[in-house]
C-alpha positions as CSV (number, residue, x, y, z in Angstrom):
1,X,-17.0,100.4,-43.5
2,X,-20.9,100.3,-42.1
3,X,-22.1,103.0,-40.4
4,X,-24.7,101.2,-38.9
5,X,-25.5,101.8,-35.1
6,X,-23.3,99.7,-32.7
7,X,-24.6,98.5,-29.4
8,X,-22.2,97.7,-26.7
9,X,-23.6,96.2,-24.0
10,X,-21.3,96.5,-20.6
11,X,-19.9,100.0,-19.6
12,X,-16.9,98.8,-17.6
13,X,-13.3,99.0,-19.1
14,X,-13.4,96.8,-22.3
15,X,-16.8,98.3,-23.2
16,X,-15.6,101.6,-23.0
17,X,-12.2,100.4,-24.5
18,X,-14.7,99.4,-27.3
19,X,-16.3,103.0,-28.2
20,X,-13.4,104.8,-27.7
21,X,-11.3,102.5,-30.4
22,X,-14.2,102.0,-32.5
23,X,-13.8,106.4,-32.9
24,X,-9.9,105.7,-33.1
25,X,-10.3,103.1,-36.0
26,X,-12.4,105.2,-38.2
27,X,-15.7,104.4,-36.9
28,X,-18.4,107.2,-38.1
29,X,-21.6,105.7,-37.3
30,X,-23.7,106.3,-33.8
31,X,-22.3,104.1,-30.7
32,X,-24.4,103.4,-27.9
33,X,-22.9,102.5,-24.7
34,X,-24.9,100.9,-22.2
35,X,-23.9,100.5,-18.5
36,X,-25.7,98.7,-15.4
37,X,-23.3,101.0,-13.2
38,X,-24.2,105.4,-12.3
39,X,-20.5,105.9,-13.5
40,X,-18.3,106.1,-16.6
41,X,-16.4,103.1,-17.5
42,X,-13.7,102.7,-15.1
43,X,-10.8,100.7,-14.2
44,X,-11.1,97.7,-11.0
45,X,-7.8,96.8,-10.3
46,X,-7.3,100.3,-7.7
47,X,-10.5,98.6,-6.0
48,X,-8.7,96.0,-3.9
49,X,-5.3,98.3,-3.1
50,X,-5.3,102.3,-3.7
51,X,-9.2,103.0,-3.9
52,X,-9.0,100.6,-0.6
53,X,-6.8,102.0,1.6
54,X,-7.9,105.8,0.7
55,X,-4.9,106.9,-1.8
56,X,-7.1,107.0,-5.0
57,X,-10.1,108.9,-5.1
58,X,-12.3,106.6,-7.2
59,X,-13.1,109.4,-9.5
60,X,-9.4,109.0,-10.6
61,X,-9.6,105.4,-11.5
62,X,-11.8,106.2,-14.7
63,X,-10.6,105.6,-18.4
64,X,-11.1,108.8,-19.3
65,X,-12.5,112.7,-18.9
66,X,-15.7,113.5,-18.0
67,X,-16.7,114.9,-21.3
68,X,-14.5,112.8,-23.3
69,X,-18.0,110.5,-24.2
70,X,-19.9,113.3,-25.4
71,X,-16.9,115.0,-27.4
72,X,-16.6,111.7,-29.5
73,X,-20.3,111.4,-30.4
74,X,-20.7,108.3,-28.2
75,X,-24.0,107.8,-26.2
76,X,-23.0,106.6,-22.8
77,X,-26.1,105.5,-20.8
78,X,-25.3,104.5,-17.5
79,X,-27.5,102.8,-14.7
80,X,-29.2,100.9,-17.6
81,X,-29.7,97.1,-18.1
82,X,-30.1,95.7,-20.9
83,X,-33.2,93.2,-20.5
84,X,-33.0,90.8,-23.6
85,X,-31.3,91.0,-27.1
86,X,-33.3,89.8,-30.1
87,X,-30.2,88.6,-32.6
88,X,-32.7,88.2,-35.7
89,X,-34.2,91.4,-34.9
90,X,-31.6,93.2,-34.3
91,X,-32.3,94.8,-31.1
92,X,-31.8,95.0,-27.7
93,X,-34.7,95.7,-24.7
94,X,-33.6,98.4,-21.6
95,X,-35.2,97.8,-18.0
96,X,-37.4,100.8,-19.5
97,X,-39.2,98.8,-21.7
98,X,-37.8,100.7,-25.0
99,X,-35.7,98.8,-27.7
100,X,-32.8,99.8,-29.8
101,X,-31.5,98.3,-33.0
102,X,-28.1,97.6,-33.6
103,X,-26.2,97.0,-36.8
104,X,-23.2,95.5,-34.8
105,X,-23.9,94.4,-31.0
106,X,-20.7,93.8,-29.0
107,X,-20.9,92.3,-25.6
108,X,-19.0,93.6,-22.5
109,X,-20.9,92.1,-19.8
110,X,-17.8,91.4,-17.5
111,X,-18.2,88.9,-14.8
112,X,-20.3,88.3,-12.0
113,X,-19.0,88.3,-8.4
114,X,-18.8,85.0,-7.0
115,X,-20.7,84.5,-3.5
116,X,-21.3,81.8,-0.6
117,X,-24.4,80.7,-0.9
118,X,-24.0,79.9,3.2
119,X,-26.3,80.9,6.5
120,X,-25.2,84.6,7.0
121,X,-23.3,85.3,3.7
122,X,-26.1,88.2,3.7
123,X,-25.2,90.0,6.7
124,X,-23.9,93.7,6.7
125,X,-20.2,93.6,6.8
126,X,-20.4,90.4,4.8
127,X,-18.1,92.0,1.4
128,X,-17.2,91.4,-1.9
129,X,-14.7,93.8,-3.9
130,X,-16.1,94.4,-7.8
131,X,-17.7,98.1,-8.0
132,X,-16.7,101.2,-6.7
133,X,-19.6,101.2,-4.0
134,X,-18.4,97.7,-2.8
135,X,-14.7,99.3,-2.5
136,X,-16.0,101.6,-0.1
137,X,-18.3,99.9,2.0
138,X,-15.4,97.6,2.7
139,X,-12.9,100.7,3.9
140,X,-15.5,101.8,6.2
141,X,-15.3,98.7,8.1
142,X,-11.5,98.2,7.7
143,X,-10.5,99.8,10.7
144,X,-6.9,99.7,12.3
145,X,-7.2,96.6,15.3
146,X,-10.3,95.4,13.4
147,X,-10.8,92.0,12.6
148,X,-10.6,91.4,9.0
149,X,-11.3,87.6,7.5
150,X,-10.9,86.8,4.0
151,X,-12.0,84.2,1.9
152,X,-10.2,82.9,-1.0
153,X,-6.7,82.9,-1.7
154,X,-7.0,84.2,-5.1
155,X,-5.5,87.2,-6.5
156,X,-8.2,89.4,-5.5
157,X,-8.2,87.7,-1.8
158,X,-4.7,88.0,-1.2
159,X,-4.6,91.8,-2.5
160,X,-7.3,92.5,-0.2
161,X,-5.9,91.2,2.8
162,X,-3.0,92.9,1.9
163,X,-4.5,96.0,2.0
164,X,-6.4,95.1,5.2
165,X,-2.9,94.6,6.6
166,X,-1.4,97.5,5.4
167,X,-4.3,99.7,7.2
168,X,-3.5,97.9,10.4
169,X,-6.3,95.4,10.1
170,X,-5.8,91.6,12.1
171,X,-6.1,89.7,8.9
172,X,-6.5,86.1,8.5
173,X,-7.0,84.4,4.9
174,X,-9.3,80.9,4.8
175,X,-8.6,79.1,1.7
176,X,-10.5,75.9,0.6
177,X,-7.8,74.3,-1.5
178,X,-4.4,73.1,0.4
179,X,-2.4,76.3,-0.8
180,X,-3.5,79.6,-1.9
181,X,-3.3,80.5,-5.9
182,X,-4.1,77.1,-7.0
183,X,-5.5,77.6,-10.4
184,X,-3.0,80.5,-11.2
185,X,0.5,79.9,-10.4
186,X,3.1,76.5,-9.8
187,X,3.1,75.7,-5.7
188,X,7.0,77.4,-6.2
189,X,5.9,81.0,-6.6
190,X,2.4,80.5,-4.0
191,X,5.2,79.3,-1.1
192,X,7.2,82.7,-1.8
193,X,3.7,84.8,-2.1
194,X,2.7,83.3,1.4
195,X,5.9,83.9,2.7
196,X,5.4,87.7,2.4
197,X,2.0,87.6,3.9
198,X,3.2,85.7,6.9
199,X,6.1,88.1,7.6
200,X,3.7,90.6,7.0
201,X,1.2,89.5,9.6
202,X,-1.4,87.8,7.7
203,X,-2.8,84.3,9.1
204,X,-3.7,81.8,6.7
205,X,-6.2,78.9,7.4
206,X,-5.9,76.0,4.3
207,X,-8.3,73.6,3.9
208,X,-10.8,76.3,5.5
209,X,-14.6,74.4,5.3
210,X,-16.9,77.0,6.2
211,X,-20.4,76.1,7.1
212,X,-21.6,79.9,7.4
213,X,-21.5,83.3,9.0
214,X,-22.3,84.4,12.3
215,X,-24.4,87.6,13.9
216,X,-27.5,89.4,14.0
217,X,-27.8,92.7,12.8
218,X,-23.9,92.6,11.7
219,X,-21.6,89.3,11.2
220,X,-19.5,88.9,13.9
221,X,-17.3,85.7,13.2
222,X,-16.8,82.7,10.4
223,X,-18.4,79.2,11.4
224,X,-16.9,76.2,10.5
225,X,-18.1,73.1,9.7
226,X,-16.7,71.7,12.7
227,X,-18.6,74.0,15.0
228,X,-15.4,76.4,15.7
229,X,-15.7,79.9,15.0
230,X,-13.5,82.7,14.0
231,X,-14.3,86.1,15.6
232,X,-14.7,88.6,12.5
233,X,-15.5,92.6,12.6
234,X,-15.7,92.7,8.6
235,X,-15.5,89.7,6.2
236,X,-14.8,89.7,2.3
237,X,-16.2,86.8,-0.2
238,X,-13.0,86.9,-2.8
239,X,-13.0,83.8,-4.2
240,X,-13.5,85.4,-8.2
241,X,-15.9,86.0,-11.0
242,X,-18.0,83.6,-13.0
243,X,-18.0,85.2,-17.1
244,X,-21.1,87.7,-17.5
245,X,-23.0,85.3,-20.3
246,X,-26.8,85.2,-18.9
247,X,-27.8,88.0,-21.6
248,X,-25.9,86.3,-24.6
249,X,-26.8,82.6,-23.3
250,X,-30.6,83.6,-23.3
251,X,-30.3,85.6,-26.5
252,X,-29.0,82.3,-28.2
253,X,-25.4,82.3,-28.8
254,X,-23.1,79.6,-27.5
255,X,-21.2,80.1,-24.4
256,X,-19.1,77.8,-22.4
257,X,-17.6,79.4,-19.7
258,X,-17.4,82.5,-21.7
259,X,-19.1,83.7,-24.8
260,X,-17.5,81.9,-27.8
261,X,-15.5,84.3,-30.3
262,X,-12.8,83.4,-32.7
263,X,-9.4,85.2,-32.6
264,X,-10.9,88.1,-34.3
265,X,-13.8,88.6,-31.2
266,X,-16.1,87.5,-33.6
267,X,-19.0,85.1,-32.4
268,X,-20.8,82.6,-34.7
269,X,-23.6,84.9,-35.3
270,X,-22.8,88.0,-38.0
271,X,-22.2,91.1,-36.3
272,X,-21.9,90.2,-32.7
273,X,-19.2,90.4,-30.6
274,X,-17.7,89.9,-27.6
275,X,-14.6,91.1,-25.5
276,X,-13.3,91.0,-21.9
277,X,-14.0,89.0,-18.7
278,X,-17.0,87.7,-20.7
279,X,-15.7,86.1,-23.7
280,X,-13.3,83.2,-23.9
281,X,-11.7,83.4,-27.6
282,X,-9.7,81.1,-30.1
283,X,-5.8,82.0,-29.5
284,X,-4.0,81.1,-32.3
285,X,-0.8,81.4,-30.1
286,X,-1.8,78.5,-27.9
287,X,-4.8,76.7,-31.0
288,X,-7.2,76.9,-28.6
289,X,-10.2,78.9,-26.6
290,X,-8.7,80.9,-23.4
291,X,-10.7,83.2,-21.4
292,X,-8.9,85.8,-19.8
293,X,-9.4,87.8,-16.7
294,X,-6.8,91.1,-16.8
295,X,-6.6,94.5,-17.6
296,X,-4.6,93.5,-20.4
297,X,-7.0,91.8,-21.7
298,X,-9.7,93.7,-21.2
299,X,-7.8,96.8,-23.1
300,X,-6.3,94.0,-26.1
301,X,-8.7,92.1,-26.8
302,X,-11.1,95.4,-27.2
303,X,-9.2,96.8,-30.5
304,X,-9.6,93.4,-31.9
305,X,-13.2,93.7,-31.8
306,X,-13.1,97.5,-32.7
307,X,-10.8,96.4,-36.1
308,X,-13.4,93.3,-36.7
309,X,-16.2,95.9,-36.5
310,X,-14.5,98.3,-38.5
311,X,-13.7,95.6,-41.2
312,X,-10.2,95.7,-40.9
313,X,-9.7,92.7,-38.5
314,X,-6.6,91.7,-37.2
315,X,-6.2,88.3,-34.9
316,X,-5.7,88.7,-31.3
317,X,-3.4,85.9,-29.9
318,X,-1.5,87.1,-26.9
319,X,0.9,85.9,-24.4
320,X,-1.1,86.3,-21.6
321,X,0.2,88.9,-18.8
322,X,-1.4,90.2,-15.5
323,X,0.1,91.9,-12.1
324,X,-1.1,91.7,-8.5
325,X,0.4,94.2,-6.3
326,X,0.5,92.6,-2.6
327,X,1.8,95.1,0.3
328,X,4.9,96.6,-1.4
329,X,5.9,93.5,-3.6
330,X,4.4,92.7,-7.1
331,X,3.7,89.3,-8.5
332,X,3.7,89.5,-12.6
333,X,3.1,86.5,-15.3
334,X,3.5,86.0,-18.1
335,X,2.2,82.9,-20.5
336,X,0.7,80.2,-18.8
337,X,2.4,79.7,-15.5
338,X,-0.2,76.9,-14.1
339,X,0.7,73.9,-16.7
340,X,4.4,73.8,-15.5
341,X,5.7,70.5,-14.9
342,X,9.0,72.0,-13.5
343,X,10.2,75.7,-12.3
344,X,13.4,77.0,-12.8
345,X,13.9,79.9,-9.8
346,X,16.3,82.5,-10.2
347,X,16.9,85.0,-7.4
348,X,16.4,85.3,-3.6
349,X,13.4,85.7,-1.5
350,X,15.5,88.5,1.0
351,X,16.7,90.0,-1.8
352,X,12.9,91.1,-3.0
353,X,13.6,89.8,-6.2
354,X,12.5,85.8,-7.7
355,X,11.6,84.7,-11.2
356,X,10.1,81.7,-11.7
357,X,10.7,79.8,-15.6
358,X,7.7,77.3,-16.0
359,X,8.7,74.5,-18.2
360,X,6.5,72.0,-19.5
361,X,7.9,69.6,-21.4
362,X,10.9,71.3,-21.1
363,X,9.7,73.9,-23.3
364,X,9.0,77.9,-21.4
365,X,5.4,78.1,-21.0
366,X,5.3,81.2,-18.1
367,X,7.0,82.8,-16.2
368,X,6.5,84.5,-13.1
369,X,8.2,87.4,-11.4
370,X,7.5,87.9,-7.8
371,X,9.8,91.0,-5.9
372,X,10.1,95.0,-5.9
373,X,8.8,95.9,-9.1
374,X,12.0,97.3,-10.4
375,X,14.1,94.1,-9.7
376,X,11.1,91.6,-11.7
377,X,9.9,93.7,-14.9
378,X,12.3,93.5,-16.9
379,X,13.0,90.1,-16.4
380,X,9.3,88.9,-17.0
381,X,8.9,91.2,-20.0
382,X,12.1,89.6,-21.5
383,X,10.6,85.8,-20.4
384,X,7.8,86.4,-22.7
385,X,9.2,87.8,-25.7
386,X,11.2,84.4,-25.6
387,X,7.7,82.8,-25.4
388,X,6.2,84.9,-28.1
389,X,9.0,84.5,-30.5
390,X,9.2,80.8,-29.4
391,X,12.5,80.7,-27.9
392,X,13.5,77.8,-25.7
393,X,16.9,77.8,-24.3
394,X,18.3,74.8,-22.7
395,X,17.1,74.3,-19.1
396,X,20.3,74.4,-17.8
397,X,21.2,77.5,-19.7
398,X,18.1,79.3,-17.8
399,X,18.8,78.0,-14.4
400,X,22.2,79.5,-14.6
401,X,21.6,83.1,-13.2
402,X,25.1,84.1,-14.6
403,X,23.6,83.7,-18.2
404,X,21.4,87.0,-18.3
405,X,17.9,86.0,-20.1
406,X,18.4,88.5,-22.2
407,X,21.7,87.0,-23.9
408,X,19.7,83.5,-23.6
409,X,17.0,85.4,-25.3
410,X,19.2,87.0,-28.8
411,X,21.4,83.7,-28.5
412,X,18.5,81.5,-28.9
């Protein structure tokens, strides 16, 4: 095993994921940890819900104690950017203008907050939700009665507004496309999530074509393209992330949307890796490149690249799974929901409790739970061990709620 110094670039949770697992694999060598952020590596799916609404203290949302960093020899530099990366030399540059060398160099650069580029999209109370500080600039103007807009319809929209909701904001959603959740989820399980936000109070505009923001010294409303406008007190940009790959792009190695790794977080060039929001990786599961954007993924595919680094490597080829947590109802996948050609439901709407099978070809390729947590887990965890022991029952078999899935599951 090399001992050589490793260089992880990105402190957020599959960077510090990283250092911790390279210490749990075996790893004796020095591990530098490099952050753009003041704090520790920390989680960001609180951001948009508890950290939001005031439950959390952000503080609580880190991966790990405040001394845990130091106690396992790792050198955790936060509030630093890394400027370039020299591949043939070995070395990265800081914003200081020193260098250090690596022996491995792993990238955790994340992604980068997508924004507007519109009239306005600059103003104060204009938000986006991706750091700690963003999180709380955004409670300060969610006020009970306030006027809350969101755009995007996207996970991270839709848990916003439901937060917004929950704190007694007026909440109205403005989606582009002509249904929210359109890259994620089959139309089937998007009807039953906008079902719950409409019960719940939320407004939803599709279609939405914003030409820019209005106000002065603070945005006050949402201009359309048709010359309307919607009054706003506070607005939020949540329409995603674009994959963190300026640093490895400009440094040399291949990237299309995401830096390129194989199954073992390996990229083409010897002793660099890459793992999280930023990479998109060879699946074996699926035989092709899939970049992911969960918590799951972010913790996963971060021992793969600690094993590969540690020389015992080990491929990485998940099922994909994710959660949203939207007012008090979860929406949980599993596979890849969005190539359905059909959807087998199971369950009721008022009963808090639907499943969604997504068949293509007739074969299960997702599944989605949407409900009270309790009544949905069990059922979506059981969905995907069919999926990643390659059971397919007969369609009719699954849309027959009398036949548990877990008997469909150990009957075959």
């Amino acid at each position: 095993m090399s001992t050589d110094r490793v260089v992880i670039v990105g402190a957020g949770q599959s960077g510090g994921r990283t250092a911790a697992l390279l210490r749990q694999e075996g790893f004796e060598g020095e591990i530098v940890l490099i952050g753009a952020e003041k704090h520790a590596p920390y989680e960001r799916p609180p951001l948009s819900k508890a950290v939001l609404k005031g439950d959390k203290p952000a503080e609580e949302c880190t991966l790990y104690a405040p001394d845990f960093f130091a106690e396992k020899k790792i050198d955790l530099r936060t509030g630093v950017t890394v400027q370039s990366v020299d591949l043939d030399g070995k070395s990265v540059t800081l914003d200081d203008g020193s260098s250090l060398n690596f022996g491995s160099l792993v990238f955790a650069t994340g992604g980068v907050v997508k924004r507007l580029p519109l009239p306005g999209a600059d103003l104060p109370g204009v938000h986006v939700v991706r750091t700690f500080e963003d999180s709380a600039g955004l409670g300060q103007d969610l006020k009970p009665g306030s006027r809350c807009v969101v755009v995007g319809g996207g996970f991270i929209g839709l848990e916003t507004a439901a937060t917004a909701r929950q704190i007694g904001c007026d909440v109205t959603v403005l989606e582009g496309a002509p249904r929210i959740l359109g890259r994620s989820v089959p139309v089937e399980v998007a009807d039953a999530v906008a079902r719950l936000h409409a019960e719940k109070g939320v407004k939803t505009i599709l279609n939405a074509r914003i030409a820019g923001f209005e106000g002065t010294d603070h945005v006050t409303g949402v201009k359309f393209e048709d010359g309307s406008v919607l009054p706003a007190d506070s607005i939020v940009i949540g329409i995603g992330i674009a994959p963190g790959v300026a640093l490895a792009e400009a440094a040399g190695l291949v990237c299309e949307d995401g830096i390129l790794v194989n199954e073992f977080g390996a990229t083409a060039r010897e002793g660099v890796y890459a793992t999280g929001d930023c990479a998109r990786g060879f699946n074996p599961f699926y035989g092709e490149r899939i970049r992911l954007e969960s918590w799951q993924n972010a913790d996963m595919q971060a021992r793969a690249v600690a094993r590969s680094v540690c020389g015992h490597p080990e491929p990485y080829a998940p099922v994909p799974w994710l959660w949203s947590d939207q007012f008090e109802w979860t929406l949980q996948t599993a596979g890849l929901p969005s190539r359905a050609d059909s959807v087998i439901v199971r369950g009721r709407f008022e009963d808090g409790s639907l499943v969604f099978l997504c068949l293509a070809d007739g074969k299960l390729v997702g599944v989605a739970g949407f409900g009270l947590v309790s009544t949905i887990a069990k059922e979506v965890k059981v969905a995907q061990m069919m999926m990643e022991r390659g059971i397919n029952p007969d369609p009719a078999a699954l849309a027959d709620e009398a036949q548990p899935l877990r008997k469909l599951m150990k009957g075959g």
